[in-house]
N, C-alpha and C positions, 0 to 999 in steps of 0.2 A: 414554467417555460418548456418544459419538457414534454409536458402532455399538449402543448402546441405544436411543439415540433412533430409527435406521433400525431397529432390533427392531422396536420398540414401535409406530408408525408402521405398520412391514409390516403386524402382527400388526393393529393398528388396519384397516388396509385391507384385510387378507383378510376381517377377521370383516363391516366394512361391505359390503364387496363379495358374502360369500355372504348378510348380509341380505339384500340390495337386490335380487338374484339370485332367491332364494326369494321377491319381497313379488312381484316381475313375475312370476315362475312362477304365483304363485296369481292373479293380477291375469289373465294368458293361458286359466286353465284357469278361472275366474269367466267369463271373457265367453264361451269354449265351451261352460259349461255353460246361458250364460241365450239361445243360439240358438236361433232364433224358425225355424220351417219354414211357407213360407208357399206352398201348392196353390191354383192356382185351375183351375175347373172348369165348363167349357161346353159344350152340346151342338151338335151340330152345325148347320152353317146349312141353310136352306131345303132339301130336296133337291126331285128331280123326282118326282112322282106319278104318271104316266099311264100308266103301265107296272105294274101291281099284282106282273106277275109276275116284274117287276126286283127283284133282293134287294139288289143294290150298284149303286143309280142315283149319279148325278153329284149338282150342286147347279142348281139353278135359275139366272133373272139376278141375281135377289133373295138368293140364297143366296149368292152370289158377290161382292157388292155387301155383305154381310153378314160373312165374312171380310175382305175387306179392313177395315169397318171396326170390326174386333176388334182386329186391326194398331195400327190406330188410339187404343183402348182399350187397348190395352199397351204404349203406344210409351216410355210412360218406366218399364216395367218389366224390371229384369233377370232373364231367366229363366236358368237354370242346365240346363234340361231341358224339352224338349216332346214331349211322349206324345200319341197319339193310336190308337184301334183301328184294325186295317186294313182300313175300308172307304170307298172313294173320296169318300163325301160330310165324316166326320171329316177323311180326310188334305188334301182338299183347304178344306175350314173352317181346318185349323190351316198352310194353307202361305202363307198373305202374312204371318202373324206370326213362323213360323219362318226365312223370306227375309230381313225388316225384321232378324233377332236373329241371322245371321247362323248357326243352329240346324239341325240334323237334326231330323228327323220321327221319333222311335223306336214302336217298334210297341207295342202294349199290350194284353196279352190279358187282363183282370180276371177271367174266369172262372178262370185259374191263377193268381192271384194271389196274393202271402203279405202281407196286407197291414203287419204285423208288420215284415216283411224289406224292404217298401217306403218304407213309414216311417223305418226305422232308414237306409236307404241314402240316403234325404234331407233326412236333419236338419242343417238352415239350410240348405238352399236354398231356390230359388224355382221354383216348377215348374207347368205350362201340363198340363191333362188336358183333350181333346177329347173328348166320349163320345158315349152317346144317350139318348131319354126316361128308359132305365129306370136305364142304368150312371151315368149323372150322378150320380143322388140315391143312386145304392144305394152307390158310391165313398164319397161324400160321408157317409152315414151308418155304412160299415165304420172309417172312419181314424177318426173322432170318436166310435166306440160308441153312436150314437143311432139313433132310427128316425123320427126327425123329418122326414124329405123323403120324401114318395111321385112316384111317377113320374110324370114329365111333360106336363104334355097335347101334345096329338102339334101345336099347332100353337105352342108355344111353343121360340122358338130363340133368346130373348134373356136367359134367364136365365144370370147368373153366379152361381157360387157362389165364395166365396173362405172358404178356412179356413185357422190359425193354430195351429200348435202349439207347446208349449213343452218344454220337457226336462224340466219337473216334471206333464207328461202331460195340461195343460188344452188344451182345443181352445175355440176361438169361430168361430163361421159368421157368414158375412154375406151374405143373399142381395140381388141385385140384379137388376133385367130393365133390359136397355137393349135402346133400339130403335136 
């Protein structure tokens, strides 16, 4: 009788034990599928102008003054990833907030981009794109399908863009200008 009852029991705990198994299995693959992918997107600060015929100037005081306080502005954001094109006014806008995040600076050539394959390689993270007047909004409107942003005025370096995507393919934008 005894060794029915450790049957019965076992039998009892194997079938609870693969419910329970299965209910976290789904409970695990539920919260991966409802990952939120969250880009934010800035152009670059100030550069220097007095040189027309500089294609890759620096940044100005003000532009400098301007990354630090981006830093600042994502100080309690965990980034997974920060992008920036390679030219010295971008890399150097996104390098006191990849410093603060402890982050590489990865290069990012949008004209080759798949935006598709970018997406897909950052679903639920959180990720920092430094661009310019035109790659900001034009980014901005490749990942989210719309043609909603046109390009920047060239004296505008405080806009954010922040977008959100979900696994069931909705996007929301939230634009903001901080000074």
């Amino acid at each position: 009788m005894k060794a029915f009852k450790l049957t019965r029991i076992s039998v009892f705990a194997l079938l609870f034990g693969g419910i329970f198994f299965k209910i976290c299995a789904q409970d695990i693959q539920l919260n991966e599928d409802r990952l939120t992918t969250t880009l934010y997107f800035v152009r670059h600060a100030e550069k220097i102008k007095t040189d027309s015929s500089d294609k890759n100037p620096s940044l100005t005081a003000e532009g400098f003054e301007r990354a630090t306080n981006w830093s600042r502005v994502f100080k309690d954001v965990d980034f997974d990833i920060i992008y920036s094109t390679n030219f010295k006014r971008t890399q150097l806008t996104a390098k006191p907030t990849a410093d603060s995040k402890n982050l590489p600076i990865t290069n990012l050539d949008y004209k080759n981009l798949n935006f598709e394959e970018f997406i897909n390689q950052h679903k639920g993270q959180t990720v920092l794109v430094v661009g310019h007047s035109n790659t900001t909004p034009y980014m901005v409107n490749k990942i989210t399908g719309n043609t909603n942003y046109e390009d920047m005025n060239e004296n505008d370096n405080g806009s954010l863009f922040v977008v959100q995507l979900t696994k069931e393919g909705k996007s929301s934008v939230i634009r903001l200008h901080i000074n």
